[in-house]
N, C-alpha and C positions, 0 to 999 in steps of 0.2 A: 239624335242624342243631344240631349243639354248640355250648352256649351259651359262648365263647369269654371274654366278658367277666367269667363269674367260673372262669375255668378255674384259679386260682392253688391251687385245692386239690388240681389234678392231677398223681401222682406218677406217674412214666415208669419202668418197668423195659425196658433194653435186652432182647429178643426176636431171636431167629434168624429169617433171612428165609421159612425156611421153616415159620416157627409161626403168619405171617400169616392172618387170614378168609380160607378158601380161593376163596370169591367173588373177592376182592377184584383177584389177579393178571388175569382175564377182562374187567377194566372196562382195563387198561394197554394205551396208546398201542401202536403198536408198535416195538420199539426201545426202550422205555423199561423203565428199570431200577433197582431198589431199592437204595441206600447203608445204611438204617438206620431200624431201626423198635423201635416204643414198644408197651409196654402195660400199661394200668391192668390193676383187677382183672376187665373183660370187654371195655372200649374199644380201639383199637389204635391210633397214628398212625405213616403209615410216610412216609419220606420217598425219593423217585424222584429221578430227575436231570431234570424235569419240571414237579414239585410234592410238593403235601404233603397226603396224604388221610388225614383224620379216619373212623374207624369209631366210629360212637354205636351201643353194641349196647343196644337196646329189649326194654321186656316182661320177663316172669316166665322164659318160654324160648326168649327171646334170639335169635328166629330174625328177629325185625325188626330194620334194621340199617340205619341214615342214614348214610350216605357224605357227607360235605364234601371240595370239594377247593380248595384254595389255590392256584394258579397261582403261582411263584417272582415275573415279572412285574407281581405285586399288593403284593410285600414289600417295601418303601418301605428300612427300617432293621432291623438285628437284633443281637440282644448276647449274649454269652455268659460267662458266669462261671464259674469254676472252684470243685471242693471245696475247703472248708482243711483244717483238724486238727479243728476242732469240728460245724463245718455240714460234711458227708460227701456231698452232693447237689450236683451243680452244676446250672447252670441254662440254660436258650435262653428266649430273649427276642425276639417278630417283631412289626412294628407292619405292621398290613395297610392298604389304603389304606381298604378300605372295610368293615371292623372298627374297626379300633384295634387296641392292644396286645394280643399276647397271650403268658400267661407261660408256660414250663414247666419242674417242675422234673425233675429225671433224678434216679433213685437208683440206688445201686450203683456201680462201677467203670464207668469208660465214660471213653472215648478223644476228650475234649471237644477239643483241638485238633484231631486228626486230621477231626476232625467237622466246625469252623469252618472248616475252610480246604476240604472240599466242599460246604459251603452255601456259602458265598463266592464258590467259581465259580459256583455258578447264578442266585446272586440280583446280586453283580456285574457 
């Protein structure tokens, strides 16, 4: 499992859906369907209209691969900030009930309202 409680050092580059761990589509409900996904320099989080699975990719050659997944119904509160002029990164923010907090930040250009207001329906 990804250790969540120090995740703050995790930088989030926005990913096309189809750059996803190709495993990962074969684990999805049916019906259920990807808004938007992340990826460190090997880990991925993608988030569904469902949940929100964490890829921890393991090992020298990466073929080992921890899946966590977050149930929306487990996300208590969430927050999101915006880039300004100087900090370039905005942020999401989810307190889980049976975690805690946990932070992430997004780099790059990325469509942070458009984002809050479909995490919002699910976790709403």
């Amino acid at each position: 499992m990804i250790d969540f409680k120090n995740a703050t050092f995790i930088k989030l580059k926005p990913i096309k859906v189809e750059e996803i761990i190709d495993i990962m589509p074969k684990m999805f409900l049916d019906g259920e369907n990807v808004f938007a996904a992340f990826q460190t320099v090997r880990d991925q989080l993608v988030f569904t209209d469902k949940r929100i699975i964490a890829a921890n990719v393991q090992g020298i050659t990466g073929k080992k691969i921890d899946f966590t997944s977050i149930p929306y119904s487990r996300i208590q509160t969430f927050s999101v900030e915006t880039a300004g002029m100087i900090d370039l990164d905005c942020e999401l923010e989810i307190f889980v009930s049976s975690i805690g907090p946990i932070h992430f930040d997004i780099v790059g250009g990325f469509d942070l309202v458009a984002f809050s207001k479909l995490i919002g329906k699910y976790i709403l």
